[in-house]
N, CA, C and O of each residue as an XYZ file, in Angstrom:
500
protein
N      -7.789     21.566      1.788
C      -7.517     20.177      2.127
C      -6.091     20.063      2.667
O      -5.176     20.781      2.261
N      -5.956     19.148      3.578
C      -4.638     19.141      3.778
C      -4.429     17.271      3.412
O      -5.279     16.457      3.053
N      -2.812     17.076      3.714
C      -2.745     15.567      3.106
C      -0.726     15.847      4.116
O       0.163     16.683      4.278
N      -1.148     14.325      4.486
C       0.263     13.866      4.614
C       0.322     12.497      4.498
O      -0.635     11.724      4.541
N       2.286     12.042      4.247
C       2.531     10.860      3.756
C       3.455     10.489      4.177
O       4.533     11.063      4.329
N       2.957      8.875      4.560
C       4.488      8.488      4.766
C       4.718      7.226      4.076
O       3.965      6.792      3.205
N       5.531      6.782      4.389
C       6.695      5.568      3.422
C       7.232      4.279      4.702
O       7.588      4.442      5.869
N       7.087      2.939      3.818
C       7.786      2.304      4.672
C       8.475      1.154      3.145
O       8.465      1.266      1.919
N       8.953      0.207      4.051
C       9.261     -0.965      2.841
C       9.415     -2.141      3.433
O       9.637     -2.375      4.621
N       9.255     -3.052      2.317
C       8.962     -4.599      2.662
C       9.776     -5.270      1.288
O      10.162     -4.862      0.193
N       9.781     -6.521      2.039
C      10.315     -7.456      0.470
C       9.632     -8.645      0.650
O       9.476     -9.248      1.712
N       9.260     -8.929     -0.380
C       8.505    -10.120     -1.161
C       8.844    -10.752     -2.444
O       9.236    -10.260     -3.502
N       8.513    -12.373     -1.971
C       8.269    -12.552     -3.591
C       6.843    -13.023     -4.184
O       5.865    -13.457     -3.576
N       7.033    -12.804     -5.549
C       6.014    -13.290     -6.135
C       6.043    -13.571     -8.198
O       6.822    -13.301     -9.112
N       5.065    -14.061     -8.095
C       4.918    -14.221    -10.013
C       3.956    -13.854    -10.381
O       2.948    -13.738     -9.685
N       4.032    -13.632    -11.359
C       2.309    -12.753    -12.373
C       2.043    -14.174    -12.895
O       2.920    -14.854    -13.426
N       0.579    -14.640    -12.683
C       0.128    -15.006    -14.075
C      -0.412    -14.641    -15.015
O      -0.652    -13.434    -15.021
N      -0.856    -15.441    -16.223
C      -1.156    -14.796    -17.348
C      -0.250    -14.134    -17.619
O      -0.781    -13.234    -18.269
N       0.980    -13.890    -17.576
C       1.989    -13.409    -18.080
C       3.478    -13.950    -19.055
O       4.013    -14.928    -18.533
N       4.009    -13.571    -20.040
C       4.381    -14.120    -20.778
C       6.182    -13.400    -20.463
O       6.550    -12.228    -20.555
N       6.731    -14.247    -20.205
C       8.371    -13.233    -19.725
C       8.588    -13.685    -18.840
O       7.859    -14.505    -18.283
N      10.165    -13.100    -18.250
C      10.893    -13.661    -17.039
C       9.664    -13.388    -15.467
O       9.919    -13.982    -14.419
N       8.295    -12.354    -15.584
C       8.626    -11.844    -14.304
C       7.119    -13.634    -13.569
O       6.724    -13.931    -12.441
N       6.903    -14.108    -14.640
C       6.512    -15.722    -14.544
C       6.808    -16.157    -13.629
O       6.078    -16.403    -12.669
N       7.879    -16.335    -13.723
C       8.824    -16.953    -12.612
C       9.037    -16.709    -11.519
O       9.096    -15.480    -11.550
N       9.268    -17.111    -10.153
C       9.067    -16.400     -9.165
C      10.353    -15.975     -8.556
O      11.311    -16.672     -8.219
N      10.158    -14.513     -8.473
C      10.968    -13.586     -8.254
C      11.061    -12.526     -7.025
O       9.957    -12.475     -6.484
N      11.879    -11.772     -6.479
C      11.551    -11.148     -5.399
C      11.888     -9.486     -5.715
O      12.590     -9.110     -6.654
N      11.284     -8.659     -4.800
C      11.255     -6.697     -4.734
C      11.244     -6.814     -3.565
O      10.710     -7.556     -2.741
N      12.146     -5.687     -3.575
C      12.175     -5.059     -2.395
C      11.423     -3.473     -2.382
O      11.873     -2.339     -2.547
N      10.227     -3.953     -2.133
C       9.018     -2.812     -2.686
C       9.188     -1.584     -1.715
O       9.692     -1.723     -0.601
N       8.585      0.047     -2.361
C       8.960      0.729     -1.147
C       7.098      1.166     -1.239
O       6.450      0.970     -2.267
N       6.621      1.638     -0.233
C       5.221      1.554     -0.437
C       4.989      3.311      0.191
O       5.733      3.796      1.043
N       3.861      4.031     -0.419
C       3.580      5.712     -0.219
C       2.357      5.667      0.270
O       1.550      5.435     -0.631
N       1.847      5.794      1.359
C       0.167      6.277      1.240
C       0.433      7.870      1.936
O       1.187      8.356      2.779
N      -0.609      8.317      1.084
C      -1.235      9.856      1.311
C      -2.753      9.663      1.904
O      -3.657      8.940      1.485
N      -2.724     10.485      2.933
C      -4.180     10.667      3.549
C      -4.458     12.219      3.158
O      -3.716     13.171      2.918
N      -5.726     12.056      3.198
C      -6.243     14.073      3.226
C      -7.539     14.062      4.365
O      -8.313     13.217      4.813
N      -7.303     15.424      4.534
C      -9.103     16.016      5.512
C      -8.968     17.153      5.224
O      -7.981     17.798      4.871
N     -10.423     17.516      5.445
C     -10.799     19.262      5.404
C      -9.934     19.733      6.388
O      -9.108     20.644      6.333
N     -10.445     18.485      7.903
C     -10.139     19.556      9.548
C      -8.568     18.942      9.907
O      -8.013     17.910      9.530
N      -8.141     19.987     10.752
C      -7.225     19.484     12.080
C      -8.091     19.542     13.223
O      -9.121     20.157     13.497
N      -7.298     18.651     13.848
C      -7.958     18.220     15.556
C      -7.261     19.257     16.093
O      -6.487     19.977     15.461
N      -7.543     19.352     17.330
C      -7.249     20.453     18.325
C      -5.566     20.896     18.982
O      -5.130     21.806     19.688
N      -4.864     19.442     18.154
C      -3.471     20.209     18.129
C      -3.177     20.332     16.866
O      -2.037     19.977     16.567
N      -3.833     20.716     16.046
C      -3.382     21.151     14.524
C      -2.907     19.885     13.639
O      -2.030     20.051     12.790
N      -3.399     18.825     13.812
C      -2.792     17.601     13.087
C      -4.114     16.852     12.426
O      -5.165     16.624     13.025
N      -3.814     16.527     11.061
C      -4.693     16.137     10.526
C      -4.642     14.396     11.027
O      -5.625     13.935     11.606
N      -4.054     13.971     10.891
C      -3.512     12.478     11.839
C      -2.263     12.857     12.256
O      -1.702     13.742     11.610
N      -1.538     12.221     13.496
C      -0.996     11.819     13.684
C       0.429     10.633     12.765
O       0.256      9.427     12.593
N       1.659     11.370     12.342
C       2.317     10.501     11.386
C       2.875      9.444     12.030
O       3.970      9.106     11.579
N       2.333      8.638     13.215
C       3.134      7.661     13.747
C       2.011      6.843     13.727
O       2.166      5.624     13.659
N       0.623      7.462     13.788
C      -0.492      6.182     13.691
C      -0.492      6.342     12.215
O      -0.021      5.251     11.894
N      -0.656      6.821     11.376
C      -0.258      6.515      9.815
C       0.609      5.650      9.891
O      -0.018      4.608     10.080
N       1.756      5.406      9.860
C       2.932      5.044     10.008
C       3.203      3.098     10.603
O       3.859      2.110     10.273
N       2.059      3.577     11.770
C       1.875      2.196     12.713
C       1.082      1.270     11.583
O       1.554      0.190     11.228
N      -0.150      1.784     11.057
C      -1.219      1.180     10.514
C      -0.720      0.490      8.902
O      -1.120     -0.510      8.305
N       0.491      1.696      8.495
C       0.972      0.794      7.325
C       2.392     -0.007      7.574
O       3.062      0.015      6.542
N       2.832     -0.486      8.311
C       3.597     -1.132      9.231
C       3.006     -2.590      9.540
O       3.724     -3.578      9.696
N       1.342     -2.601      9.622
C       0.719     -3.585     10.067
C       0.497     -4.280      8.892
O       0.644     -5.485      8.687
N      -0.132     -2.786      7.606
C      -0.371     -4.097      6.530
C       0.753     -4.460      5.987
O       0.662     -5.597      5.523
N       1.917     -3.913      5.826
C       3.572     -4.703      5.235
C       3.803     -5.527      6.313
O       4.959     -5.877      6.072
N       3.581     -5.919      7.047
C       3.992     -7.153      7.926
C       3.459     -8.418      7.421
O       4.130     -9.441      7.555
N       2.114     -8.447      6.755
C       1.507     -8.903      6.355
C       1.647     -9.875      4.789
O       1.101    -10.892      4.362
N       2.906     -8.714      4.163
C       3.167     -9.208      3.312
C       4.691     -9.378      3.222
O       5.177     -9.870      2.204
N       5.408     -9.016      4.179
C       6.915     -8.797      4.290
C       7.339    -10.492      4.375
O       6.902    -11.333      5.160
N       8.427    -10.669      3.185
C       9.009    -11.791      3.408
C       7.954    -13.085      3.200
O       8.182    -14.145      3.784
N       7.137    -12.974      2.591
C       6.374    -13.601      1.876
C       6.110    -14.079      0.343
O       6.027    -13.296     -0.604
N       6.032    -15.008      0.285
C       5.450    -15.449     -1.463
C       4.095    -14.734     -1.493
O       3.166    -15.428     -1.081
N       3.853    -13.772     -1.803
C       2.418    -12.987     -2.241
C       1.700    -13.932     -2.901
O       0.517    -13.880     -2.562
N       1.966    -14.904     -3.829
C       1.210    -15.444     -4.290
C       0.346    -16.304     -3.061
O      -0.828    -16.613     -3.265
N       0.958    -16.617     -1.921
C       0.551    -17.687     -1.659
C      -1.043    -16.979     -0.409
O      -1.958    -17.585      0.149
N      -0.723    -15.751     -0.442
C      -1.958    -15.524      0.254
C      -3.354    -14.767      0.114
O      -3.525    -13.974     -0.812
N      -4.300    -15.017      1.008
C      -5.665    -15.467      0.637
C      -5.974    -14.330     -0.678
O      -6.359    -14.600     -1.816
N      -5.683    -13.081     -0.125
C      -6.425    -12.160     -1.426
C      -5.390    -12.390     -2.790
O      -5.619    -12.055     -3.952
N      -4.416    -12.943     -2.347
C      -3.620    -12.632     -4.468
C      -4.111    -14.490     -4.637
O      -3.478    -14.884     -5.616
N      -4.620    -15.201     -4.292
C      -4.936    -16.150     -4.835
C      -5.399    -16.345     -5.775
O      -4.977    -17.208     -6.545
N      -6.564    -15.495     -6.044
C      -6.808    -15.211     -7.410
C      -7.199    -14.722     -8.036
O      -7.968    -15.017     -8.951
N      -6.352    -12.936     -7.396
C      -6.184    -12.010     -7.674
C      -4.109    -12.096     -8.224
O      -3.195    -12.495     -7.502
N      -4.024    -11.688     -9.341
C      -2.496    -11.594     -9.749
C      -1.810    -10.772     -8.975
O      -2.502     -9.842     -8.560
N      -0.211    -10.760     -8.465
C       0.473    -10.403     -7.325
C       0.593     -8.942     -8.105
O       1.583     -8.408     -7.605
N       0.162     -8.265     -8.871
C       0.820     -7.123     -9.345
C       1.523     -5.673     -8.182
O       1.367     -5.713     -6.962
N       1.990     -4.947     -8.636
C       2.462     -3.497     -8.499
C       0.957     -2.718     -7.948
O       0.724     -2.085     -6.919
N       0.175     -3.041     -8.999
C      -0.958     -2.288     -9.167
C      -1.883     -3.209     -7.930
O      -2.071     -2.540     -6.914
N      -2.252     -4.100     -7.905
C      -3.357     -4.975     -6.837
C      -2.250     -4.980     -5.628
O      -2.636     -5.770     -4.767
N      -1.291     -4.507     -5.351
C      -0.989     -4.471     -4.126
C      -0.557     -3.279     -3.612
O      -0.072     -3.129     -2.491
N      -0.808     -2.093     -4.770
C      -1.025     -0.950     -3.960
C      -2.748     -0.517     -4.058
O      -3.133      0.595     -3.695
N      -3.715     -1.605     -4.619
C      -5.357     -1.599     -3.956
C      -4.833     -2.687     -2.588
O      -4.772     -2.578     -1.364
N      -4.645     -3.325     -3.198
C      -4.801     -3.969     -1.215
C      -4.732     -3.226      0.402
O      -5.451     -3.311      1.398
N      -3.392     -2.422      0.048
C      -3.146     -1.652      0.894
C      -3.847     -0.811      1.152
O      -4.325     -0.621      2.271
N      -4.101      0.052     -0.127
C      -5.364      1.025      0.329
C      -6.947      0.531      0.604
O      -7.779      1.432      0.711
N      -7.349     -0.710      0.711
C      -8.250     -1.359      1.164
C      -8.119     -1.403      2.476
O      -8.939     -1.042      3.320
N      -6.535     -2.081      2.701
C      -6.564     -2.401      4.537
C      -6.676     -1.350      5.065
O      -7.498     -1.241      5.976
N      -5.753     -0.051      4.593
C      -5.674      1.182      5.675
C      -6.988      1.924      5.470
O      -7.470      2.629      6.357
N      -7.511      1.760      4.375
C      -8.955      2.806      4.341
C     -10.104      2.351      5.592
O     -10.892      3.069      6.207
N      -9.884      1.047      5.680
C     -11.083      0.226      7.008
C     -10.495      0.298      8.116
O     -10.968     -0.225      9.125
N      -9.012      1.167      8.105
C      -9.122      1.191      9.924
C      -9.467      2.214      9.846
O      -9.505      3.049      8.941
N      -9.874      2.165     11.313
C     -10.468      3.040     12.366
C      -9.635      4.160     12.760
O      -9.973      5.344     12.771
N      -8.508      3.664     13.084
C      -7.217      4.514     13.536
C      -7.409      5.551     12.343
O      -7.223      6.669     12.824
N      -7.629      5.621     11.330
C      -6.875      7.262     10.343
C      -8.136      7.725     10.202
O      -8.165      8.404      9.175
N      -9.612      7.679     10.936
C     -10.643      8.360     11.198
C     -10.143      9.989     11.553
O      -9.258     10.134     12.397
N     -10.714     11.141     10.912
C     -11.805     11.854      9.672
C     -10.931     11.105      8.553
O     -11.523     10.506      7.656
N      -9.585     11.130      8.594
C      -8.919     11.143      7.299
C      -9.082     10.520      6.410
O      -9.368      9.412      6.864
N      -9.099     10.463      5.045
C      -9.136      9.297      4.145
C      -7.694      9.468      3.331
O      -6.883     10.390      3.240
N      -7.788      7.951      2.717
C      -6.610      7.684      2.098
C      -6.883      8.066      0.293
O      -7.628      7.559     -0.546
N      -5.744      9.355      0.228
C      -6.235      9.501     -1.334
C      -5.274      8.669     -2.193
O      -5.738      8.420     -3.305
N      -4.236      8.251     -1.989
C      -3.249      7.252     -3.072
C      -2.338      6.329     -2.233
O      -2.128      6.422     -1.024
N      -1.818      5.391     -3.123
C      -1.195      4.080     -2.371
C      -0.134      4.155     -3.684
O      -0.409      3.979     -4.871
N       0.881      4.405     -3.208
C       2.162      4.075     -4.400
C       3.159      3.344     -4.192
O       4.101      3.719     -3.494
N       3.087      1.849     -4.933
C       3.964      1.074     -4.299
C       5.477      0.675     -5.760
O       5.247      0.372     -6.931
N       6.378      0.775     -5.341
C       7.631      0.802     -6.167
C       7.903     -0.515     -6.539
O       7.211     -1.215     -5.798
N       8.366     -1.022     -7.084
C       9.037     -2.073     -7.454
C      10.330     -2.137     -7.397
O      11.046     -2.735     -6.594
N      10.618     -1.436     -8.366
C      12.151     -1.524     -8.078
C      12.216      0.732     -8.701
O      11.282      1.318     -9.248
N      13.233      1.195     -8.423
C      13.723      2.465     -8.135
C      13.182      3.417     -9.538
O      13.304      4.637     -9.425
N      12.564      2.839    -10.905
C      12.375      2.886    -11.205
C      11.002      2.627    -12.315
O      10.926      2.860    -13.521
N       9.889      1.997    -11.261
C       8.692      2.007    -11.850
C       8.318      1.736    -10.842
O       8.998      1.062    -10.069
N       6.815      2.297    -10.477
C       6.155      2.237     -9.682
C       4.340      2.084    -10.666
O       4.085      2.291    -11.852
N       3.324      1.596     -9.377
C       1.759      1.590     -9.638
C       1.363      2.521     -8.487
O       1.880      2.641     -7.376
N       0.042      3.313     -9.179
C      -0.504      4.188     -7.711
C      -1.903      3.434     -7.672
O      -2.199      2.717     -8.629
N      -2.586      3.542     -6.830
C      -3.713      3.172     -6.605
C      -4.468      4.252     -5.983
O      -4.131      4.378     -4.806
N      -5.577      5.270     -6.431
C      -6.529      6.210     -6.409
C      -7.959      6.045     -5.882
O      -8.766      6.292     -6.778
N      -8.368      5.807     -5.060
C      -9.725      6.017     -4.994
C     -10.157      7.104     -5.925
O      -9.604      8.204     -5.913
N     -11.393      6.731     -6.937
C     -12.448      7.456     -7.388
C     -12.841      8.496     -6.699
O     -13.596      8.317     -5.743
N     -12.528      9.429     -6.950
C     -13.540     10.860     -6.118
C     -12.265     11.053     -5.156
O     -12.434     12.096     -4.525
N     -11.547     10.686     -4.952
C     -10.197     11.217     -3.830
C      -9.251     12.257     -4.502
O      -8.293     12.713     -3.878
């Protein structure tokens, strides 16, 4: 198998509900976000993707959330803004493009702050 990764970052704010503590309140990260892809094959110049269409495609979904109240859009509505549901989101958006075709996305690791992070795994990846 092979696998490559890249990194970008965004800042947002947001609040947990159902939660009892300061992070209630609405607060902001400056999140740094990881996806890993894998495939069996390389294409015919030895590249399992391309790291700039990786790169482009998670670029598209942090735009999405860059500089935003997370709470306020359609999927964390009422779904909670977590660490954890917004490194599934991501690996939701990038797994349905087209662009990182054979490849699949095996983890989504998004930081919070420099010291704790959530991964998000597909089953069987």
């Amino acid at each position: 198998m092979f696998e490559i990764v890249v990194e970008d970052i965004f800042s947002a704010a947001h609040k947990l509900r159902n939660y009892k503590g300061k992070c209630e309140n609405v607060h902001g990260h400056n999140w740094k976000v990881q996806v890993a892809v894998y495939g069996r094959d390389l294409d015919n110049r030895g590249l399992l993707l391309d790291f700039t269409v990786l790169k482009a495609e998670l670029k598209k979904v942090l735009q999405s959330l860059d500089h935003k109240d997370i709470n306020n859009l359609p999927f964390f509505r009422k779904i909670n803004p977590t660490s954890e549901n917004i490194a599934f989101y991501v690996h939701k958006k990038i797994k349905n493009s087209p662009a990182i075709k054979p490849a699949r996305v095996k983890s989504v690791t998004v930081w919070e702050s420099d010291r704790q992070y959530a991964i998000y795994t597909e089953e069987g990846s």
